[in-house]
N, C-alpha and C positions, 0 to 999 in steps of 0.2 A: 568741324566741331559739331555740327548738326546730326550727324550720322553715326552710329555705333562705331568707336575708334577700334583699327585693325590691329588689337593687341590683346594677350591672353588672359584673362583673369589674373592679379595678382605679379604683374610685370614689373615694374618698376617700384622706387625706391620713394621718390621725387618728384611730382609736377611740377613745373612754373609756367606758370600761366600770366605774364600780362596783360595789361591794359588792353581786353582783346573780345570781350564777352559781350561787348557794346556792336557786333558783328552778328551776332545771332538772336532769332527770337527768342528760341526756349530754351536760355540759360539753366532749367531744374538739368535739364538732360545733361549737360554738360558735367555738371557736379555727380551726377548718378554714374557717368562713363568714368569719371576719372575717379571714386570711390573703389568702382570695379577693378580697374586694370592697375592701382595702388596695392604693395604688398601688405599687409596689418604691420602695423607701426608707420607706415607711411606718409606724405607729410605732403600737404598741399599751400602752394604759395602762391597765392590772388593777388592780381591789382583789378579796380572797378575805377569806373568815373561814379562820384556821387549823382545819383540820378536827379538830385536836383540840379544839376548844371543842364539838365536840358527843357528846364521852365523858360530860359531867357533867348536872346536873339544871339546873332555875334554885334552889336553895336558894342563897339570896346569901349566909347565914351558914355553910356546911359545903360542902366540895366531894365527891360522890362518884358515882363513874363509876357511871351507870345507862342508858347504849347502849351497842352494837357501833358500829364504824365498817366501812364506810361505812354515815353515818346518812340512812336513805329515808325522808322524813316521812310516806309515804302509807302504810306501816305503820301508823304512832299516828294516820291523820288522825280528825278530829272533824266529824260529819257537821254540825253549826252553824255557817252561814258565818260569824255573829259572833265564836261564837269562833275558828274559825280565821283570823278576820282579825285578834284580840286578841292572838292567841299566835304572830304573825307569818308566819300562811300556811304552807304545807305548802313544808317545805324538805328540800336534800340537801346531805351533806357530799360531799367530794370532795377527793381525794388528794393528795399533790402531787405525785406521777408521772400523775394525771390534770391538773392544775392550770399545772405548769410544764413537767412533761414533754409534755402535752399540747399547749402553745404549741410546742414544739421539735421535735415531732411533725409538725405544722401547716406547719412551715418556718419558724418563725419564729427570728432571733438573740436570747437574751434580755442585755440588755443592763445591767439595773441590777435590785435586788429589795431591797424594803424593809421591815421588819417593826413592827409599833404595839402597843401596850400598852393601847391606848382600848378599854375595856368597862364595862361594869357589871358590880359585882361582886365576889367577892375570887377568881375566878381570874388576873386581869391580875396582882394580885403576883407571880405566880409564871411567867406565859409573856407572849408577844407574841401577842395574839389575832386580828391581822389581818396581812396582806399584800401587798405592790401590787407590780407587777413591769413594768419598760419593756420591751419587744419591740421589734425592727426586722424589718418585712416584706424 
């Protein structure tokens, strides 16, 4: 996703994209590649983690803010690919003037935007910890 995807201008109909953008630095570029290789009328389908899920710790019984946002996993990363692959891979937060502003940025129309409460945990009581968002190229 980092890299200029191997597709033509105006390829596809449909992206879906989940919960996946928390993998890459520079989320704008992503939105910029799949505006491109979208045909006009085309329709973009986002999930995000709310970037404030990554204020807190994993302490599933106490919630308390122990990052900065924006969170750069490669700051903490852990040179054991085990466990970096146990503790979910070296991830980034990302804003949602990167996020949504970003797709609108891109060109894109955003069309519809939705918010989930699914996590592990006792932060969900208190926010919606995911996000998906329709776009039209």
């Amino acid at each position: 996703m980092s890299k200029t995807f191997p597709f033509e201008n105006e390829t596809f109909d449909m992206i879906f994209n989940p919960v996946s953008s928390c993998y890459i630095q520079d989320v704008e570029h992503v939105w910029q590649e799949c505006f491109r290789v979208l045909k006009k009328g085309g329709v973009l389908l986002s999930g995000f983690t709310n970037p404030t899920l990554y204020l807190f710790g994993e302490d599933e019984k106490e919630l308390q803010v122990v990052h900065k946002l924006p969170y750069d996993g490669t700051k903490s990363m852990i040179e054991n690919d085990e466990e970096l692959i146990k503790n979910g891979g070296v991830q980034f937060s990302h804003s949602l003037e990167t996020q949504i502003g970003g797709q609108l940025k891109a060109g894109f129309t955003l069309q519809d935007l939705y918010e989930h409460h699914h996590h592990k945990g006792k932060i969900t009581e208190y926010m919606p910890c995911y996000l998906a968002t329709k776009s039209i190229k």
